[in-house]
N, C-alpha and C positions, 0 to 999 in steps of 0.2 A: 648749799652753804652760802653763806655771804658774798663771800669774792665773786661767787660763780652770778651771783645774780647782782653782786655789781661792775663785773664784767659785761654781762648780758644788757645791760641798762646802756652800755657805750658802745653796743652793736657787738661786740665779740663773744666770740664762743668758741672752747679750748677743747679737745679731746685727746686723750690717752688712752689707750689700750694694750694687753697683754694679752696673748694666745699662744697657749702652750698645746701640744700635743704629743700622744703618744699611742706608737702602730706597730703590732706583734702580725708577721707572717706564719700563719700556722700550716699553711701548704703551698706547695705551688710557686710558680715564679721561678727568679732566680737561685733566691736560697731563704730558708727562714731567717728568721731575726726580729729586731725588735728597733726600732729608733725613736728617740726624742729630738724634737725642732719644736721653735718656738718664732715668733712674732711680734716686734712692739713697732704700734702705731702712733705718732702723734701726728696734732691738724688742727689747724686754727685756721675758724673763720670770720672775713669782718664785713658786716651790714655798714657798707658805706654811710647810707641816708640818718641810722641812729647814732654813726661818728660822728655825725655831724659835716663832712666831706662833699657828698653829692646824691642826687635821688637815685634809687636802681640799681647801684652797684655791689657789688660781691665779689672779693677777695679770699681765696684760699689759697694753704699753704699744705700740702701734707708730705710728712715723711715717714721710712718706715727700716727695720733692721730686721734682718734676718737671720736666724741662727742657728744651728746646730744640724741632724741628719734627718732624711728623707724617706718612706720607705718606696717612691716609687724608680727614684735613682739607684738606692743602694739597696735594694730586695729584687722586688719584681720585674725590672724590664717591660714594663708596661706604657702604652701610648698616653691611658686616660688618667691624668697624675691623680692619686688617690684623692691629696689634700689641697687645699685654693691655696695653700701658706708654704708648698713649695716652691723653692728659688732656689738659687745661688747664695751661699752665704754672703755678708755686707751690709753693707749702710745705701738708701736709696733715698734720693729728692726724687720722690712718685708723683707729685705734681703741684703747678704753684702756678694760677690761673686768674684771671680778671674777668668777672660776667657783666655785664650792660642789660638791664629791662627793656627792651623797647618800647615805645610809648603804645598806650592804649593796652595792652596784653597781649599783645602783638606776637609776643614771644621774645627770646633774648641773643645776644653774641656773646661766647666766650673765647679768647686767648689765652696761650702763653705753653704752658708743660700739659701738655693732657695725656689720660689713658681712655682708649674707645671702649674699653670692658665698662667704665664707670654710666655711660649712657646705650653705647651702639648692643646691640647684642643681647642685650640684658632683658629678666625675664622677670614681672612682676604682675598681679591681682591690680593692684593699685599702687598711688603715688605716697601711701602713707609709711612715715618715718618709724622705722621701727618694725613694720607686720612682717611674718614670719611668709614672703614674700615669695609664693613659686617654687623657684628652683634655686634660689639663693639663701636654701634650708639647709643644701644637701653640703658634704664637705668635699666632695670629688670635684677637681677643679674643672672638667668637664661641663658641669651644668651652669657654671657661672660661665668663661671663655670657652669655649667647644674648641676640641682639640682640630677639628680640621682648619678654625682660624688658625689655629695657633702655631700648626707646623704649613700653612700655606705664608704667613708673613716672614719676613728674614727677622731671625733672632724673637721669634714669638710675637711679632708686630706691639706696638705702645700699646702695652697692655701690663699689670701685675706683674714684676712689680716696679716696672718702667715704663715714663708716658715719654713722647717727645715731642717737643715745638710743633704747634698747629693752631687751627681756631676750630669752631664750629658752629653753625647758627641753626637756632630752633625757630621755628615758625607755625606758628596758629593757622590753622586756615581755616577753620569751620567749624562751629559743633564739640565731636568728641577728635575730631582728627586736626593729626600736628604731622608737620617731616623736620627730619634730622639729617643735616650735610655738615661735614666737615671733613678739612685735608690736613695730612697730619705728616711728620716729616717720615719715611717710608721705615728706617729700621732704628730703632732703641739703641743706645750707648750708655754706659755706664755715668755719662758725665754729661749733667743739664742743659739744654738748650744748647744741644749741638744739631747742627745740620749735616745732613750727607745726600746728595742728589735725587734719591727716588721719592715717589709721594706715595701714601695711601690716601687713597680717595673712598667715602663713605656717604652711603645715603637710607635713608630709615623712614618709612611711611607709617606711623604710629596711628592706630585709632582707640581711644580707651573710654568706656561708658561705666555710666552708674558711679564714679569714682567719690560724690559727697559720701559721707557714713550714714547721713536722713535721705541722699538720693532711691528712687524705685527700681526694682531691678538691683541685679545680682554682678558687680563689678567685673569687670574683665579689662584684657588688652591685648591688643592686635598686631603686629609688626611685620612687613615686609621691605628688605632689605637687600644691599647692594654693596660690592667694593670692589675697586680696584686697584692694582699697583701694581705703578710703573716700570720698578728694575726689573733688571733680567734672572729669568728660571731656569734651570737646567732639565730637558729632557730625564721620565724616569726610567726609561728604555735603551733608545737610541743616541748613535751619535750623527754628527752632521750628514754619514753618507746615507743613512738608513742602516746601517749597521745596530746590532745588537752590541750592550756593553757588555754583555759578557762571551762575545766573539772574541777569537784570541787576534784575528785580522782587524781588529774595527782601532779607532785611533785610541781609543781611551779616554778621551774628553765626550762628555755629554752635548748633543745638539741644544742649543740657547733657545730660546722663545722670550719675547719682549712683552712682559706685563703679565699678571694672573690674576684673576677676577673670582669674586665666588660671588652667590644670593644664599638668602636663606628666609623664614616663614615661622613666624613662632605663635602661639596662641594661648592665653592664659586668662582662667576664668574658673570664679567663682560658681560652687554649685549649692550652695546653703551657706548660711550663715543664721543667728541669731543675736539679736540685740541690736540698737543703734551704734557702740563699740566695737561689732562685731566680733564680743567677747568670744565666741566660738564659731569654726569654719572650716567647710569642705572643698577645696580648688584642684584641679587637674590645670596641667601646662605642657605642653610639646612642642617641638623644634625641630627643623629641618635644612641641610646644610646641604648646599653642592659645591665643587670647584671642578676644573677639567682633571681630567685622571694624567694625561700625558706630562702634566708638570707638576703634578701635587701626591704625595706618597697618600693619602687618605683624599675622596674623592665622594664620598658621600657618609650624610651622618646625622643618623636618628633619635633624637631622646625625649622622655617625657617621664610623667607621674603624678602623683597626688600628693597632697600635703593636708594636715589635716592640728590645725589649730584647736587647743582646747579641748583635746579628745579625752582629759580625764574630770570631770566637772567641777574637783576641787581644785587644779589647776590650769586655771585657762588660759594663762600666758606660756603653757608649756609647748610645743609642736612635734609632730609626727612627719616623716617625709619617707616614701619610697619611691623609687625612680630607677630608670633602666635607659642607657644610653648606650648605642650599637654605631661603630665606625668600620666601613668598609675600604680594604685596601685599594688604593687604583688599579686597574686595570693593565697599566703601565708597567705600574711593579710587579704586580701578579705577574707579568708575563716574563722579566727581568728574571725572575725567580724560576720557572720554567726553561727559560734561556741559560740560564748559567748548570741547570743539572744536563739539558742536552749537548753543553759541550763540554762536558765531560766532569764538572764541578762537584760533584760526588751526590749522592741520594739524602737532597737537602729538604727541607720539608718549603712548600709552597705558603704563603702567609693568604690570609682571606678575608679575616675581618677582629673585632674585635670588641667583646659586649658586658660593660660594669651593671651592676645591678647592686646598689646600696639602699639600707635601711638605718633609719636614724632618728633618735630622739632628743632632742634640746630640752633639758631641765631649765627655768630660770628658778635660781636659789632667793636673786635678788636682783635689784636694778642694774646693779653694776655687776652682777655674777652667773654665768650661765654656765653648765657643764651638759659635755653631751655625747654621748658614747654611739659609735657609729661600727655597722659590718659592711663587705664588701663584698661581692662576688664578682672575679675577674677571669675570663673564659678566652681563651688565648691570649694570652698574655704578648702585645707584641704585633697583634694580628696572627699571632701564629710564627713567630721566628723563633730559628732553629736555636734550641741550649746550649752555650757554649761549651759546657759538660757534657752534652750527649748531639754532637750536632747532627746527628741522624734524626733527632726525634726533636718537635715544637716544647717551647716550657709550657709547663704544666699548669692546667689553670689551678687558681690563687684564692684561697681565703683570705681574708687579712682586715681584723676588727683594732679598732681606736677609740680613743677620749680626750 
């Protein structure tokens, strides 16, 4: 439209969106049901250099509202939240940031409100705006944050759908390869550029080839990865004396450990494609997580799959995704849980791990319209914790289909 491109003419660029969804439990979990939640994003961004302001820079603002119910809250009991647009109901300033080019291409600096899911973590073919990118097809919020980030940081570390004060710097170093460092302030608050003592610290070895759409060779990208943070973790086991928590002698407080670290290994790459648009395409992607078991409830974590652009020939903007993501309980817990039936805590069921497997397809109706019905399969739900209706026995694994 007009505005939009005499917007665009003065560096800026506006975005609005709506995402609505809706997820019927047809087995399993906690209980059947059915909920509706929904998503509005807006986000503006201004190209400094064609404001006329200064060369290189980049300002964005994004906000986002959340509303309505869930089904991984209010159905299933499940670790690996079905949908990326689960949260807490509210209004959120998700991030509002300052980028600097550094000279020569050097790579860039960004400050202010940031979320590490929007760079660190993340899993894509290539850098292009738009492509039906990996694992950022799928709607289980798993494949975009991995749930072992997300329950190893306090309060889900600045991520979806809250960032906090920090900066990060990207750097070229060669070729196809870049690293990514940034410290970030340690745990999310409902309220903007606050600080609270601990950091998260992040580092990202990216290598990405093939990435023009006339380049040779078949895109891909590469990522090994690193974090740490500072505040303190609570033992999933013990307490200060060696004691088991679920000993009736032991004090009841968890033994502390100062700081928890995870890496992780992701690989994503293109295996056909055809056209210089790469109108149509076939890509696998998979990832691999660890954190120590003794202070982290999930402790290792596996996902991958294929995605599969343009699989029907009269629609080629349309995409296909299936993916299987398996999280293992720590060994911490697991034994926590063995500990509390041997002193006496009643014949509780042991948790072990826990394995999504969704299939999904994204229609685009139109530019601004896309519908996309997705299924679920969720096989211990929990890792396997016990029903609060039948606590002798684990919930039961989960179907549970959406759109």
């Amino acid at each position: 439209c007009g505005l939009r491109k005499t917007l665009d003419s003065r560096g800026i660029t506006v975005r609005l969106s709506h995402t609505a969804e809706i997820w019927t439990n047809a087995s399993g979990g906690a209980r059947r049901g059915t909920t509706l939640g929904s998503l509005i994003q807006a986000g503006i961004t201004l190209d400094t250099e064609k404001s006329g302001l200064w060369p290189g820079g980049t300002i964005q603002v994004n906000a986002l509202h959340v509303g309505g119910r869930f089904p991984s809250a209010d159905l299933l009991g499940n670790l690996q939240t079905v949908t990326s647009i689960e949260a807490r109901r509210g209004a959120y300033l998700s991030e509002a940031w300052v980028e600097q080019a550094l000279p020569g291409k050097r790579g860039s600096l960004r400050i202010g409100q940031l979320r590490v899911d929007t760079e660190f973590l993340a899993s894509s073919y290539t850098e292009e705006e738009g492509y039906a990118n990996a694992s950022a097809l799928f709607t289980n919020a798993t494949f975009g944050f991995p749930v072992l980030a997300a329950l190893a940081l306090p309060a889900g570390g600045p991520a979806y759908p809250l960032g906090t004060p920090g900066g990060r710097l990207k750097l070229a170093l060669g070729g196809p390869v870049s690293m990514l460092v940034g410290a970030f302030n340690g745990t999310p608050v409902a309220s903007p550029f606050t600080f609270r003592g601990s950091l998260l610290l992040m580092a990202e070895l990216q290598a990405a080839h093939s990435q023009e759409v006339d380049a040779p060779g078949l895109p891909g990208t590469y990522r090994l990865g690193a974090w740490h943070h500072t505040a303190h973790f609570a033992d999933q086991r013990f307490d200060p004396k060696g004691r088991s928590l679920a000993d009736p002698l032991a004090t009841g407080v968890a033994r502390g450990f100062r700081g928890n670290s995870g890496a992780y290994l992701t690989a994503d790459q293109l295996l056909w494609q055809t056209g210089t648009l790469r109108a149509e395409s076939l890509g696998v992607f998979s990832r691999i997580l660890a954190a120590p078991a003794d202070r982290n409830s999930v402790d290792l974590q596996v996902n991958g799959g294929m995605t599969w652009k343009g699989m029907l020939p009269s629609r080629p903007d349309d995409a296909a995704g299936l993916g299987i993501s398996w999280a293992r309980i720590g060994s911490a817990a697991r034994g926590l849980d063995r500990d509390t039936i041997l002193f006496g805590g009643g014949p509780l069921p042991v948790r072990s791990s826990e394995t999504v497997i969704e299939a999904t397809y994204q229609i685009t109706l139109a530019g601004w319209w896309q519908v996309q019905p997705s299924v679920q399969f969720i096989k211990r739900p929990g890792g396997g914790v016990a029903d609060p209706l039948r606590p002798r026995r684990s919930l039961r694994d989960a179907w549970i289909t959406g759109v």
